[in-house]
N, C-alpha and C positions, 0 to 999 in steps of 0.2 A: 523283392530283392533285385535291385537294381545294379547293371554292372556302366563301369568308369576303366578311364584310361588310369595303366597304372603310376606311377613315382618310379623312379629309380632311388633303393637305396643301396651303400655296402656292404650290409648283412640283413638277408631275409630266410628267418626259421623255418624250417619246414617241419610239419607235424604229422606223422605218420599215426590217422585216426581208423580207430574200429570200425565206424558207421559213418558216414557225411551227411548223411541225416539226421543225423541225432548233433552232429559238432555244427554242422554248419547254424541249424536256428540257434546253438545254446549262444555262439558270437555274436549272429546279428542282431537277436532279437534281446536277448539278456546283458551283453556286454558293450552292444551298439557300435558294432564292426560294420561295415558294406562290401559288397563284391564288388573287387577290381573286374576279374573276372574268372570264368569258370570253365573247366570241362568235365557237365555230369556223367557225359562214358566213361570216363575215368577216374570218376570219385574225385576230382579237385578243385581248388578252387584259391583264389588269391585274393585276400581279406585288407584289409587298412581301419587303423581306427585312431585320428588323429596323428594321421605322419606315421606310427609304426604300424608294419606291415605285418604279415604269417601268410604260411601256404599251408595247406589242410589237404592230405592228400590215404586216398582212404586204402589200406592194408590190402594188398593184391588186387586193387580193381585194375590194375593198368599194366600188370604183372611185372611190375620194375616198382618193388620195393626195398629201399636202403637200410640196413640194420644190422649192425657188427654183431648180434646176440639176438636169440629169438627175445621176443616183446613178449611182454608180461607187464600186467598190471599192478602199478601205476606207471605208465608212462614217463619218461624225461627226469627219473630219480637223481638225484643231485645236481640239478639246474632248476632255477626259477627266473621269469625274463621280468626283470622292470620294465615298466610301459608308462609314459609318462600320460598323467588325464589332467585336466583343468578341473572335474568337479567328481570327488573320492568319494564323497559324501552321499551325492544321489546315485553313482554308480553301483556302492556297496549296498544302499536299499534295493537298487534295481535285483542285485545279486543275491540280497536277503527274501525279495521278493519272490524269486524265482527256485526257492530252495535248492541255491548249488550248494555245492560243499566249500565250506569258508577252511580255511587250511589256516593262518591268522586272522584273528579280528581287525578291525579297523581301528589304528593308532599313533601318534604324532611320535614321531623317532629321527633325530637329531645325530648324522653321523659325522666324524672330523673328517676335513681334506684340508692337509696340509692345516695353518694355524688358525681356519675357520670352520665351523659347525654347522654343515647344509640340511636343514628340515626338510621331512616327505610328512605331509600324513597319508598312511600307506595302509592296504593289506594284503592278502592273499587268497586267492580265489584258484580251487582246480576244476581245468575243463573235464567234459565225458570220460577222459579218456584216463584223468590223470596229472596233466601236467600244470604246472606249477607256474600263476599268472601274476605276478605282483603291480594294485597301480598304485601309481604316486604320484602325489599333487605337492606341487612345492611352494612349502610355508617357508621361504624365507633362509638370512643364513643369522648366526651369531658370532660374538669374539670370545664366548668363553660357554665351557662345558653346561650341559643343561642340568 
């Protein structure tokens, strides 16, 4: 695990994980994230994988943990983050490989903006902890309903 200078983006999520040991390989190694960079005294770390970034930051190691409501599992309940990937296909085997929990399968799903029809073939994948990872590879748009 190699760390890089990071990107600036305007919104980077921070996930407040159980174990950083346990999140950090299931990213890099399953999902094929890299370390921006890290501070393992304090459980964290700052991920990218293709342009979108996360911060993984582990439950009281740094004793400045954020949370309007104690945490319970599953993490990050009614939010899931689209992450755009160029390849759904070997990612979801990666993820198939690796026995995560598939939250959806892997499927081509066509939604309207405004009077065109943008394709993802998409799915859903939850990290260690819970939360809710959606990629999407984009197939394309149309002019009329699929």
């Amino acid at each position: 695990m190699t760390e890089s200078t990071p990107a600036d983006n305007a919104l980077i999520p921070e996930f407040a994980v159980t174990d950083i040991r346990v999140s950090l390989p299931f990213y890099i190694d399953v999902l094929g994230f890299k370390i921006l960079y890290q501070r393992p005294e304090n459980g964290f770390a700052m991920i990218e994988r293709q342009g979108a970034q996360l911060m993984l930051d582990e439950i009281n190691t740094s004793g400045r943990t954020w949370a309007a409501a104690p945490l319970e599992k599953p993490f990050g309940r009614g939010m899931n983050l689209q992450i755009q990937t160029d390849k759904a296909d070997a990612l979801y085997a990666s993820v198939q490989r690796a026995g995560a929990t598939i939250f959806m399968p892997i499927e081509d799903k066509f939604y309207r903006c405004g009077d065109i029809w943008l394709g993802n073939r998409q799915f859903i994948v939850q990290d260690p902890d819970g939360y809710l990872l959606r990629f999407a590879e984009d197939i394309g748009e149309r002019d009329t309903p699929p």
